[in-house]
N, C-alpha and C positions, 0 to 999 in steps of 0.2 A: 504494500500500500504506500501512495505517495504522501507525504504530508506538505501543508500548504501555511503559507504564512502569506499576509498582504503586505503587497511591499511596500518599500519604505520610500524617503524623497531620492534615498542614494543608487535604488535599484535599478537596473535599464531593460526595457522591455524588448521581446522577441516575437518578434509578428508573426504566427500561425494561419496559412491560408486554406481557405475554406472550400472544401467543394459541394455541400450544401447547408441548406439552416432548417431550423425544426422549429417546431411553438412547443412541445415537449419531449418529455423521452421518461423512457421506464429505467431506474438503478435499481440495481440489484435484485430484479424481478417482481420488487414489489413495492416499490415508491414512486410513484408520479411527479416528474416537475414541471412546473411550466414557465415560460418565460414571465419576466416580471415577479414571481416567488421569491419570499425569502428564507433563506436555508442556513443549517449551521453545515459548514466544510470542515472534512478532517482535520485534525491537529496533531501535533506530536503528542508521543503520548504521556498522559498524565496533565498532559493543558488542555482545557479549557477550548471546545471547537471555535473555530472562526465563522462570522455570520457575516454574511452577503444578500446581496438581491440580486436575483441570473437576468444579466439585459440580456444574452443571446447563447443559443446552441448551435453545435454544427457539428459536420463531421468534418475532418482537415485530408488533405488530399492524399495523406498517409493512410488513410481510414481509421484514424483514433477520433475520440469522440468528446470534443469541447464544450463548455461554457463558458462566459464571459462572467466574471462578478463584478460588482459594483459594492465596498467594502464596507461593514459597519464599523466604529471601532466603540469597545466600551472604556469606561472611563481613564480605567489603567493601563490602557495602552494610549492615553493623550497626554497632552501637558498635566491634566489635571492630576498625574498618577502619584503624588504623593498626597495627596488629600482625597483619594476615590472614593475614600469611608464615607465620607459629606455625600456621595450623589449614589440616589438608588439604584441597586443591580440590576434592574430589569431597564435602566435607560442604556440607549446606545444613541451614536450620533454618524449620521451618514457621511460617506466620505465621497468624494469626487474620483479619490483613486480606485481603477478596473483592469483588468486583468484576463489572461485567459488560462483556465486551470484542466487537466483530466475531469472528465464528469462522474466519474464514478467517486471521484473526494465527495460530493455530496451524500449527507447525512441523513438529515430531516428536513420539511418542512415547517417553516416558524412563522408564526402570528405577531407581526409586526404593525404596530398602530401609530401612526403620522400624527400626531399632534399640532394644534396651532401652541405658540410659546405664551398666548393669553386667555384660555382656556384657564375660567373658575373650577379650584378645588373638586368639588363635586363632580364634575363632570369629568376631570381628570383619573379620578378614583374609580368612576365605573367604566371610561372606556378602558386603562390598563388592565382591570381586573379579571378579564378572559383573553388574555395576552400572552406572548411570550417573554415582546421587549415592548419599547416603545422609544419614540423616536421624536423632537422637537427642534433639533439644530441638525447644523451639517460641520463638521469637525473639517476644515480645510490646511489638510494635512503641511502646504510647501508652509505657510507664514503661522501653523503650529494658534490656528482663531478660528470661531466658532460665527456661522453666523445662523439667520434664519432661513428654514427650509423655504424651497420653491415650490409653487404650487403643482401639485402634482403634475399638468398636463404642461408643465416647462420642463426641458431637460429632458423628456422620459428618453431619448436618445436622439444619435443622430448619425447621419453617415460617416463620420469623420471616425465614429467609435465602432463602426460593421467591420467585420471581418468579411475583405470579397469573397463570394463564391465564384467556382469557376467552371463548375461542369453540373449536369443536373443529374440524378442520378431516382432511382425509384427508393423508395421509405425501407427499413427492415430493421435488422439485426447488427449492430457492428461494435467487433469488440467486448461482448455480453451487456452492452447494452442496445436498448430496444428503442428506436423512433418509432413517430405515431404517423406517418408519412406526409403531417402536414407541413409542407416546407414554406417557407417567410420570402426570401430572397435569391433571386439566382439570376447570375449575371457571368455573360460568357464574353470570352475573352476574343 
């Protein structure tokens, strides 16, 4: 098994090309993801899984089988991490940094709730409380500051972040994991 860490501002990334894209895919014969989910990703062991939201699946022209994350990080891994006692465990704060990992690192699926940063008490209390985390800033990882989240339907992605596809191929099996053959994008060369 691979283990995954989100990287840091010092990391350099390696472009993986794509020969199709999915909207889900079956791991480990019996968890479903779908794009846009948010998921804990393997971790070394004895830490603590790493939690993302999958902007994209694919299969790479190697026939291994990708996802894109888009990173949570919770307290102790920000600036905040000598005082993460003060902020509750189930908050995380989204990050801008994504990435492209093995899909079979994925774990579970997790119930992640957006929050506005002015939302009264009460209402706070009952939307995390069938939760897993919950989410009201965006941790921007290079300048190490926090601001507030976008509104959902800003950002949800864009081409600049697509891995190209380059050949189209029919839905199945690859790798022991499974697409559902609905494929996103495909663009030939």
């Amino acid at each position: 098994m691979l283990f995954l860490k989100p990287l840091s501002k010092d990391d350099s990334e390696e472009i993986i090309q794509a020969k199709r894209h999915f909207m889900k895919a079956e791991v480990d014969g019996h968890v479903i993801f779908n794009i846009e989910d948010d998921a804990h990703v393997k971790a070394e062991d004895g830490q603590a899984n790493y939690i993302c939201r999958i902007v994209e699946m694919f299969e790479a022209v190697d026939g291994s089988p990708y996802f894109m994350a888009q990173w949570y990080y919770r307290a102790k891994d920000t600036v905040i991490k000598d005082n993460c006692n003060l902020i509750d465990d189930k908050r995380v704060f989204l990050s801008e940094v994504k990435d492209d990992n093995p899909l079979d690192c994925l774990v579970e699926r997790l119930k992640i709730v957006r929050l506005p940063l002015d939302v009264d008490l009460t209402a706070k209390k009952a939307a995390i409380s069938n939760c897993d985390y919950y989410c009201n800033m965006m941790y921007i990882l290079p300048y190490s500051s926090y601001v507030n989240l976008p509104p959902d339907n800003v950002g949800a992605g864009s081409e600049t972040d697509s891995t190209i596809s380059s050949e189209a191929d029919a839905a199945g099996a690859v790798g022991g994991v499974k697409f559902d053959g609905e494929e996103v994008s495909q663009i030939e060369e």
